[in-house]
N, C-alpha and C positions, 0 to 999 in steps of 0.2 A: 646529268640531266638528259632526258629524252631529246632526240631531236623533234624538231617542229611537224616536219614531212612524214612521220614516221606510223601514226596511228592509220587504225583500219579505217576509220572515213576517209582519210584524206588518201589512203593508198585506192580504197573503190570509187571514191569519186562519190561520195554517201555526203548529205550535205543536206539541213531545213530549206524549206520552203520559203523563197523570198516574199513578204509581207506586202502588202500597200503600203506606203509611205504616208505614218502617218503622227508623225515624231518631229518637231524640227526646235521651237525653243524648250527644250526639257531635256536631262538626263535618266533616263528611270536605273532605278538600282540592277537592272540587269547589263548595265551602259557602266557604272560605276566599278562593278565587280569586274565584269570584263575587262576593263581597262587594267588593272591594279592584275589579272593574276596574264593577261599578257606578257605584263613587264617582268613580274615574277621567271615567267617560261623564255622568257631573254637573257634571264641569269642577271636581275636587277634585284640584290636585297633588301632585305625589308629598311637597311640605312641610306641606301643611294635611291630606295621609291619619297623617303619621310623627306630627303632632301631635298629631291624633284618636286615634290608636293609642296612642301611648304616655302619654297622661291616660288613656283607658281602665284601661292596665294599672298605671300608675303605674311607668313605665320613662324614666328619663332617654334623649332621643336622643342617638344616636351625636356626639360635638362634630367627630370627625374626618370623615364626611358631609358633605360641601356643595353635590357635583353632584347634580345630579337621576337622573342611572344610578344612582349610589351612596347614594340616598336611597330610590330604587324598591327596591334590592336588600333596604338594610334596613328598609323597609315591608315585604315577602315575608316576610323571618324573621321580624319579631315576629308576623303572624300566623299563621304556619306554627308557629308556637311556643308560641301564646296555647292556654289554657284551654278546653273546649270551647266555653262555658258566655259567656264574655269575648268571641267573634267572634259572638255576637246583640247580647253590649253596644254593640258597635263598629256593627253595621250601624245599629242604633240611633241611635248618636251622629251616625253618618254623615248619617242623612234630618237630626235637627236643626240639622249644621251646612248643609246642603243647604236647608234653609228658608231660612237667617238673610239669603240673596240669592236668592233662589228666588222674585224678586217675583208673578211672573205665575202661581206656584203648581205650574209643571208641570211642574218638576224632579223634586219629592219627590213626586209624583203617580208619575211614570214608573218610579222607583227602585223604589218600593214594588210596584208591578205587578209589575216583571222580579223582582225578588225573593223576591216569592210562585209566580212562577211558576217559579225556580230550585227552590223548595222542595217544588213539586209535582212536576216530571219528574223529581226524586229522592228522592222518597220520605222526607219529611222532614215532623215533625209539628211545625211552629209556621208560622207567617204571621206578617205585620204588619199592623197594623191600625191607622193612626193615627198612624204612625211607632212602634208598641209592638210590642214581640214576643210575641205570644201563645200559647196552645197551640192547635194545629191538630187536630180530630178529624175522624169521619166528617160527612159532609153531614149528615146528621140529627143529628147532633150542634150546629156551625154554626148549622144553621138554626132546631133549638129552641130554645136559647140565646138568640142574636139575637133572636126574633117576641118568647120570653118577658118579655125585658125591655122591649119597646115595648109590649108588651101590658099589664105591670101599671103601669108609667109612666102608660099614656093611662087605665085604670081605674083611678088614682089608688092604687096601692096600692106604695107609693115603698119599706117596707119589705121586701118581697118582690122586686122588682127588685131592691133593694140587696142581699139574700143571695143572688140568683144572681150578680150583677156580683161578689162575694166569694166565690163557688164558682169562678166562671171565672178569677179571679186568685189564689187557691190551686192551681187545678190548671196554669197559667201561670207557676208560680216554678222558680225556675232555682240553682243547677243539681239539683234534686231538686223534686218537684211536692208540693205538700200533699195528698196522696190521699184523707187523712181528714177535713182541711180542709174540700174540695172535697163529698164526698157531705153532712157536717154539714151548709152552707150550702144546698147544695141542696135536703134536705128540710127547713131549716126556713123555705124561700121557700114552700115547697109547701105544709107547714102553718101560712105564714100567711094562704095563699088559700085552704083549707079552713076556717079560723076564722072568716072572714069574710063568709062562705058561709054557713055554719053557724049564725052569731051564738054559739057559744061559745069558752070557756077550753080546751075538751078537746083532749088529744093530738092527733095525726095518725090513731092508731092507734082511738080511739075514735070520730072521725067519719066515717071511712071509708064503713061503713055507712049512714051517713046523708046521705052525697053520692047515692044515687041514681044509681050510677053502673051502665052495664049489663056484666052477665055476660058472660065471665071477667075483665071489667078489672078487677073492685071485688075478687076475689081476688087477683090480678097487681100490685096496687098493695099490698095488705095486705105480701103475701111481700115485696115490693120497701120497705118501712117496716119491717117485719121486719128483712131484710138490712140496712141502714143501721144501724137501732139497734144490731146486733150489731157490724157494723165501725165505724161513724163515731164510736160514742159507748165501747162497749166493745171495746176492740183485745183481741184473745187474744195470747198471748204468741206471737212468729214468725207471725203471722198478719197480715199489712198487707194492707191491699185494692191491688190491681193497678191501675196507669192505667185499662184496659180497665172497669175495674168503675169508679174513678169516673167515667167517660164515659159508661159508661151509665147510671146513676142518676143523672149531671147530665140526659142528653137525654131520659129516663123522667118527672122532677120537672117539667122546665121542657115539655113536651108537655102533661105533664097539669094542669098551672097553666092552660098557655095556650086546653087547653080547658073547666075548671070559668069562666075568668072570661068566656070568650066566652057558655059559658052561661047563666051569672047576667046578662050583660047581654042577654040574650032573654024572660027570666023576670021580670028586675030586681029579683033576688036581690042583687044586688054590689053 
């Protein structure tokens, strides 16, 4: 079997063009195929894919199957058939069974690259991460998230990590996202680096003012606390917040987390 690293794209750095995002409940058959000849290029046969596939879905395999043409075929149907939501399970299950002899590590290393990178040249909003399927937003999105929780981890503030690590896993559920979930968590990461800042009990909404923060952010942040408590806490009736909006008061929260605590450790505030 070729190795993974081995082709001329991936030796020049030759690679599609990353897409808009614009993918998030659906599988398209280019999500389907990809997945299945992944597994395949990990040295997953066509009896250890029909396995993984059908404990996924909880599908008895075919007993009359026994060749490998006829085993490939019906690997193809079930995921040609599977749920949208069930061919992220499977890719999933795929890197774990891809670990369990993947001694050197760089099986499920590879998988996950091509992967993501499936998911990028078509415009598809989840990644892996971990072997986990996650939700995929803008880079600033990504990248706020991520600093965020390394930022209040290393300034000791573990509950605050832990409600955006629970925003990003609300807005990461499948097959519908926790939208509301998702902004809750986020501002109340955000009001607990305000409280601590602060040294009080109070809201979000009443320290604001007293974070010192410069003009117009310290209104931009009031409305953005504002907005949240209208949707995350009180839903209007047909009124759900859109992915779109919890994306951005996840990337909004964990930004400005990440710069109250950088500041408090200049001041030595925090």
């Amino acid at each position: 079997m070729k190795d993974f690293g081995s082709s001329f794209s991936d030796r020049h750095g030759y690679h599609g063009d990353e897409r808009e995002i614009t993918i998030r409940e659906d599988a398209p058959e280019e999500i389907r195929a990809g997945v299945l000849m992944l597994g395949y290029a990990a040295g997953i046969g066509p009896g250890g894919l029909r396995a993984t596939i059908c404990e996924v879905l909880l599908k008895r395999p075919n007993p009359g199957n026994w060749s490998p043409s006829n085993i490939e075929s019906e690997v193809s149907r079930l995921i040609d058939d599977a749920p949208w939501y069930n061919v992220y399970d499977i890719a999933e299950r795929l890197h774990g069974e891809i670990r369990k002899e993947d001694y050197a590590g760089t099986k499920q290393v590879e998988f996950e690259r091509r992967l993501n990178q499936l998911f990028r040249e078509h415009g598809v909003g989840w990644q892996m991460e971990n072997g986990s399927i996650i939700a995929r937003g803008s880079e600033a999105f990504t990248i706020a998230s991520k600093e965020a929780v390394v930022t209040m981890r290393d300034a000791g503030k573990v509950t605050a990590a832990t409600e955006i690590h629970e925003a990003l896993t609300d807005i990461s559920r499948r097959p519908k996202a926790d939208v509301t979930g998702a902004i809750q968590h986020a501002m109340a990461a955000l009001e607990c680096v305000a409280r601590e800042i602060d040294g009080s009990k109070d809201t979000l909404g009443k320290i604001i003012p007293r974070l010192t923060l410069p003009a117009p952010l310290d209104g931009a942040l009031h409305r953005l606390w504002g907005f949240a408590s209208e949707q995350g806490r009180h839903i209007q009736e047909g009124r759900e917040p859109r992915f779109e909006e919890a994306e951005l008061v996840v990337t909004v929260a964990s930004a400005v987390s990440v710069y109250l605590l950088r500041g408090a450790a200049l001041t030595g505030r925090g």
